[in-house]
C-alpha positions in Angstrom: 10.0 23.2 -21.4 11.9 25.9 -19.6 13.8 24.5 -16.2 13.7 26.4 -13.2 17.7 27.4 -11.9 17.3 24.2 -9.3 16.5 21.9 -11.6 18.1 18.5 -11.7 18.4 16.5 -15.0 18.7 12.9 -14.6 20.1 11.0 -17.8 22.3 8.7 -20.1 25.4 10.4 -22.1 24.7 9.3 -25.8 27.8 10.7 -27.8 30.0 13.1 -26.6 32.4 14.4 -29.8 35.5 17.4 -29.6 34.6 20.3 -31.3 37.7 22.3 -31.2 38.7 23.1 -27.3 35.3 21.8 -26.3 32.7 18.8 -26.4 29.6 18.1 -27.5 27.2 15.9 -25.6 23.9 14.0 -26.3 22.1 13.2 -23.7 19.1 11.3 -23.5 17.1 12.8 -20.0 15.6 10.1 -18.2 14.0 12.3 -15.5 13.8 16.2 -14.2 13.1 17.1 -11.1 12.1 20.7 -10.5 11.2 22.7 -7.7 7.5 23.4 -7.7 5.1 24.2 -4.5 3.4 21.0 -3.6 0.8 21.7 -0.5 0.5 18.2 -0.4 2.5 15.9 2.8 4.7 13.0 2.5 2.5 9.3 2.8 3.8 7.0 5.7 5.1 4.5 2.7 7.2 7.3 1.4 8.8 8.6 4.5 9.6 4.8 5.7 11.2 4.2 2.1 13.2 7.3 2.7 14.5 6.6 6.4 15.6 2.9 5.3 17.6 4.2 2.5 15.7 1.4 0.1 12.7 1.6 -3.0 13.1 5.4 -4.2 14.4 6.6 -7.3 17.3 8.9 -6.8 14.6 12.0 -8.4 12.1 10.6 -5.8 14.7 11.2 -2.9 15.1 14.6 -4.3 11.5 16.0 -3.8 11.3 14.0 0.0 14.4 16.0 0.9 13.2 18.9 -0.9 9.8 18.5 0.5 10.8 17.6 4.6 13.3 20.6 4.0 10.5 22.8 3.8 7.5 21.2 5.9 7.9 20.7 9.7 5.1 18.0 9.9 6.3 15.8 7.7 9.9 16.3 9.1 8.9 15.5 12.5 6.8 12.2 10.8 10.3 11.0 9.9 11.7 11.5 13.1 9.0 9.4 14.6 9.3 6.8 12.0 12.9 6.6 12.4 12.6 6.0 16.1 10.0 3.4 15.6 12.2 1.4 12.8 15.3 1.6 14.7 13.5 0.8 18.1 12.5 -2.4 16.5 15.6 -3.3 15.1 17.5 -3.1 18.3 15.4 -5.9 19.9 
């Protein structure tokens, strides 16, 4: 697999052992999150999941902020959900 230079790794440290003035590290990737054009908008469930803070993985909050970074529609979908959950929660 070759990783694009924004790529995140996601993962569990194995074994680290000294090798002279530096360490060598296992690690066993969970997840990798890579920038990749996706045409495709944010669902409603997504977006709400986002705005609450609650139900995402930490790679899944990468591509919504990656992806409402870069698209204006769904951008302005979460500034209309926010409203609307923070509206309600006032009351």
């Amino acid at each position: 697999m070759t990783l694009a230079s924004k790529s995140v790794i996601f993962g569990e440290v194995r074994y680290c052992r000294r090798s002279g003035p530096t360490f060598h590290a296992g690690v066993l990737i969970q997840d990798v999150v890579q920038p990749k054009p996706d045409t495709s908008h944010l669902d409603d469930d997504q977006i709400s999941l986002y705005v609450v803070g609650k139900g995402l993985t930490a790679s899944e909050v990468l591509r919504v902020e990656a992806h409402i970074f870069r698209c204006d529609s769904c951008k302005q979908q979460m500034v209309q959900t926010t409203k609307a959950l923070y509206h309600k929660q006032r009351r």
